[in-house]
N, C-alpha and C positions, 0 to 999 in steps of 0.2 A: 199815881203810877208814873214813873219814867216815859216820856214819848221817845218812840223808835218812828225812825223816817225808811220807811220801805221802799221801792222799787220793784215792780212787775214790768217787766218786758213781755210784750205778746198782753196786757193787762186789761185791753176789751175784749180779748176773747173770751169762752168760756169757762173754764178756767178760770184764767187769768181775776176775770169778774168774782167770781163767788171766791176765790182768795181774798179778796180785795173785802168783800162782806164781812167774814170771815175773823180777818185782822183786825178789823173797826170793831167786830166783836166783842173780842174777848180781854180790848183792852182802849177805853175810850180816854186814851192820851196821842195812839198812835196815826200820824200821819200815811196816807198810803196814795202813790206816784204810777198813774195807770202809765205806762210808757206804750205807745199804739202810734201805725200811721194815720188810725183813725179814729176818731174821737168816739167815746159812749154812744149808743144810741138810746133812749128812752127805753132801757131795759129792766124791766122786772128781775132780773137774777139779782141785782141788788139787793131790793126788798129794806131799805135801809135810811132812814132821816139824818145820818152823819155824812151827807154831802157835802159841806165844807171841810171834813178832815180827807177828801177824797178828790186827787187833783188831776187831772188829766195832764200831758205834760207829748209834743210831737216827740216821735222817737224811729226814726228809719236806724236799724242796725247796721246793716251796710255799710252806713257812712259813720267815721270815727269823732265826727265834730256835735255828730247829731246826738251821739251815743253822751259824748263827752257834757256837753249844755244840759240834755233832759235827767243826769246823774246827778246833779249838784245837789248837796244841800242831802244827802241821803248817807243812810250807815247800814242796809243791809239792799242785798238784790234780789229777787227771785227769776232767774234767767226759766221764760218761760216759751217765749219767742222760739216760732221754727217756723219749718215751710216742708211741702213732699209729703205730709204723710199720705193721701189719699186722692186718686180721681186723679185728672188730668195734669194738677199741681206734680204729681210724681214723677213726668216724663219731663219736667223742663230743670233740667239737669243744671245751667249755669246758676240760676236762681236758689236752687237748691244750697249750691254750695257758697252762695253770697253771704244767705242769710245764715245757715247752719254755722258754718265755716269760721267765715269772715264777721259774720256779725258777734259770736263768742268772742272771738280772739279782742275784737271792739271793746266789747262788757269787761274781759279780761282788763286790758290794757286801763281802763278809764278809771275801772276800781280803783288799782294801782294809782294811779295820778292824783285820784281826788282821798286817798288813804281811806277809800270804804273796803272791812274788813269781812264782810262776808257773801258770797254767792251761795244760793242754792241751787241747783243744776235739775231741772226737769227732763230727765232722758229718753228712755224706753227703753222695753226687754230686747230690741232692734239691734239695740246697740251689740249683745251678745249672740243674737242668734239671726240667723242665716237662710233656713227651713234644706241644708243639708243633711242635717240629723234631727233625730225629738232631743228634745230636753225634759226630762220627767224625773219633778222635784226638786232640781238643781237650784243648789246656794251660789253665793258670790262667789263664791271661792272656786266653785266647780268651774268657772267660765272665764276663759283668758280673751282676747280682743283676736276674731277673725282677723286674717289677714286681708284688705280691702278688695282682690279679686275673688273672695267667696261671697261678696251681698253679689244680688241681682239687681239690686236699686242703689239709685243713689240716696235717698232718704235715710235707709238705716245704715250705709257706710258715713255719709257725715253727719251724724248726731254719733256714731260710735266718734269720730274724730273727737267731736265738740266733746263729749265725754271725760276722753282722755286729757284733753288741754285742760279742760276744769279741776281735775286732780294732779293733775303735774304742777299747775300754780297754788296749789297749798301751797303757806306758809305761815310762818309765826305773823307775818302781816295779812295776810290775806287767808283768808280760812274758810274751805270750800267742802262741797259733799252737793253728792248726784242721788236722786232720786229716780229708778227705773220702773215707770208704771206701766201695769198690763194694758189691754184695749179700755179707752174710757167710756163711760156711758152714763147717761144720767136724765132726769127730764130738765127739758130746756136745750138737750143738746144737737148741735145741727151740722156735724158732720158723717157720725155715722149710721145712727138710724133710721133720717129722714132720705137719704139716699136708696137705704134698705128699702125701708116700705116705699118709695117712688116706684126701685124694680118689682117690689111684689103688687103694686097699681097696676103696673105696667103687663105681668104677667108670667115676670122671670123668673122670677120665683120658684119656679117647679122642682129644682133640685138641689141638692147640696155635692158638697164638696169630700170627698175623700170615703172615710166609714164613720159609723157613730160613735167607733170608740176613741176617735181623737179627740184627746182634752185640752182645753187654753182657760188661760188667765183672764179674768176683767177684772175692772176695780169701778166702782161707783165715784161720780164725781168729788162726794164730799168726804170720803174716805180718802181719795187724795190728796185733796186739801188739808187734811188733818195730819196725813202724812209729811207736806211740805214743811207744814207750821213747827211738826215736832224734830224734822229734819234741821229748821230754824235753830231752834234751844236749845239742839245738841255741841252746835258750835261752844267756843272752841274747843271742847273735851276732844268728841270726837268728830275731830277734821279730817278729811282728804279720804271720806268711806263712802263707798257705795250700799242701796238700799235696794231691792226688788220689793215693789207694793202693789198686792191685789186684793180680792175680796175672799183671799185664800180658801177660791168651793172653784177646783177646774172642774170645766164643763164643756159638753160638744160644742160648739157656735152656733149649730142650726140649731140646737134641741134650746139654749138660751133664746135665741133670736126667737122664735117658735112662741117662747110666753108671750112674744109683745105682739107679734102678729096676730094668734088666739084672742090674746086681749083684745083686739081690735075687729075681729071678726072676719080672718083671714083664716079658715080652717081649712087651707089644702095646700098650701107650700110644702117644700124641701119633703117631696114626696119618695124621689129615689136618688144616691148618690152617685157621685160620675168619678171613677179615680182620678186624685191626685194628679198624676204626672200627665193626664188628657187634660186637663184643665191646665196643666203649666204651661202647654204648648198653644191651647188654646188662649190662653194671655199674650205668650210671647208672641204669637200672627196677630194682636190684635195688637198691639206696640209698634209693631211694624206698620199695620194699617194706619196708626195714627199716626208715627212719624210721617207718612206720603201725605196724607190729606190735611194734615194738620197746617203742613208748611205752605202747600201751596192751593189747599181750600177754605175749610174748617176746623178748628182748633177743638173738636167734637169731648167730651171725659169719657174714657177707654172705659167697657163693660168690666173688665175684671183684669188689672195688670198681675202679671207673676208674683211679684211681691205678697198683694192679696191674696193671693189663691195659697200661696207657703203661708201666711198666716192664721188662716181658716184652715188649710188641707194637712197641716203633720204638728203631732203632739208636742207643746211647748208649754211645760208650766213649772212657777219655781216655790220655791221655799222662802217665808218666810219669818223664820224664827228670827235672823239676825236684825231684823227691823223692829220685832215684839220686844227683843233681850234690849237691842239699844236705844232704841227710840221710846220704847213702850207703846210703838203703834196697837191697835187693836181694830178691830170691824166696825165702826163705828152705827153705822145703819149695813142692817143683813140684805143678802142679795135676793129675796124674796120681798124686801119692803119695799128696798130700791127698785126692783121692776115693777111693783103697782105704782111706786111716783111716775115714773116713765109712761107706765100706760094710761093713767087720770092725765096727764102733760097731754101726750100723743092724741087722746083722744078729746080733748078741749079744743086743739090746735088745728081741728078738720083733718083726723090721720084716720077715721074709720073707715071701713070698707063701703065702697059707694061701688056704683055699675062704671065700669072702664071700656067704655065701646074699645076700644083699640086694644085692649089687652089682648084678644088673642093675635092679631093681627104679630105683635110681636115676642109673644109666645112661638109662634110658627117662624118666625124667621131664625131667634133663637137654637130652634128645635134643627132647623135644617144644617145648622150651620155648623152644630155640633155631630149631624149625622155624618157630613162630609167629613169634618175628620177623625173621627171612627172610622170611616171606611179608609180611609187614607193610610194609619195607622195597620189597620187590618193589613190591607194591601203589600205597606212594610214587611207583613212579619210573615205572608205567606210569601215573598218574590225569593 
């Protein structure tokens, strides 16, 4: 077989790793280029004895020279690298737009220079949606680019940026396409469910977000990965397209979340829901609270920024036939199998339910907190 020399930016994240597996895979000629500020750690998502075709390589996006050195020697990219999605990462706005931003436009340019002809663009549904309206079932086509004063965040306004730059540099040299994945999930993974179950440790757990009939997108990690790969081999046919990839089964969030909790022996969360737009407010006072203590205390990760709460709190789910017809995407593992990996993971990893002296401790503070502005609100509507 032909050796292709790959590139993953973001390429010790998670992700980024089992891409990298993945590759080595399905074709043992291919070189593959983890690009990270931080090197592998002795990580199982590997799972793999093709270590020497597997090179680590420093890579700060940010800076153009750093971009420039760890690209050489490579003929495809998988631009994986971001920053802001989640937790306290999401209020430090310049950073945000370093790496989103600047660090693209870096990837962009260096292609260019060193004649590698192809990006693949890891985006999100972010990119298009806002949580000012639902989106229910919408294709690519349904969805034109907010204008940057409708995000609440800076997260999903520059990855919609980075987005767009990546398909405006198609060309007969450069030959580009964006991948927009739902929420990821997967075992092994440690951004959003170990968070989750820390707050249902913790106590917080007690209610959810909106009504049960809002539906959202996930996609499983390696349903991803499969997506990116085929996203790969569509070049240059079909260059400069965008893709929506989920585990195409929308679902409530709590009523999702809920398997891996049960699984775990967490049988009383997301017991009654708190609308929408009370939670939005209560994000935005807690952004506030961070920006004061942040600066000149503690740098604390906000309980639930607005962002989050629009991505749990209003129906967003899209179509994907145009990834099935072009790609030949398919499910590759179902979202029922996918959550027993997650829960065998989860619960190998010390995520079962153990006694939390302090859980209610902040259960109660929680509780109060959201009581105050209820009545606050209240207060509003009768003055």
């Amino acid at each position: 077989m032909t050796a292709s020399y790959f590139a993953i930016t973001g390429g010790c994240g998670y992700i980024g790793l089992r891409l990298a597996r993945y590759l080595l895979e399905i074709n043992h000629s291919n070189i593959v280029f983890l690009l990270d500020i931080h090197p592998p750690s002795n990580d199982k998502q590997l799972y793999t004895s093709d270590l020497n075709r597997l090179i680590y390589r420093y890579c700060d996006i940010r800076s153009y020279k750093s971009v420039y050195d760890a690209l050489s020697n490579t003929t495809c990219v998988f631009h994986l690298a971001s920053y802001g999605m989640s937790g306290r990462e999401m209020l430090n706005s310049s950073m945000i737009y370093e790496v989103n931003v600047i660090g693209t436009e870096n990837i962009i340019n260096a292609c260019i220079q060193h004649g590698i002809n192809k990006i693949i663009y890891c985006s999100t549904y972010n990119a298009v949606y806002t949580g000012t309206k639902e989106l229910l079932n919408v294709t690519e086509d349904d969805c034109s680019y907010p204008t940057e004063d409708k995000y609440c965040d800076n997260y999903s306004r520059t990855k919609s940026l980075a987005e767009q730059m990546i398909l405006k540099v198609c060309s007969s040299k450069l030959h580009t396409v964006a991948i927009r994945p739902a929420a990821i999930y997967g075992d092994g993974e440690q951004r959003h469910f170990p968070r989750i179950l820390n707050l249902v440790r913790q106590g917080l757990a007690f209610f959810a977000i909106g009504h049960e009939n809002i539906l959202c997108d996930w996609v499983y990690a390696d349903n991803l990965v499969y997506a990116l790969v085929l996203a790969e081999k569509s070049l240059p046919e079909h260059s400069g397209e965008v893709y929506f990839i989920s585990d195409d089964q929308p679902v409530n969030n709590f009523q999702f979340i809920s398997q891996l909790t049960k699984g775990l022996g967490y049988n009383y969360c997301f017991a009654f829901y708190i609308p929408t737009f009370i939670m939005f407010y209560f994000g935005y006072f807690i952004e506030i609270i961070h920006h004061i203590v942040a600066k000149y205390i503690y740098n604390f990760s906000p309980f639930l920024p607005r962002a989050e709460v629009l991505k749990v709190g209003v129906t967003h789910y899209a179509n994907i036939t145009k990834a099935k017809k072009i790609l030949g995407y398919n499910v590759k593992v179902s979202p029922d199998k996918a959550m027993q990996k997650c829960i065998q993971w989860f619960d190998e990893h010390g995520y079962r339910k153990t006694i939390n002296k302090n859980s209610f401790k902040h259960f109660s503070l929680v509780l109060i907190s959201l009581v105050i502005l209820m009545i606050f609100f209240f207060y509003q509507f009768i003055r």
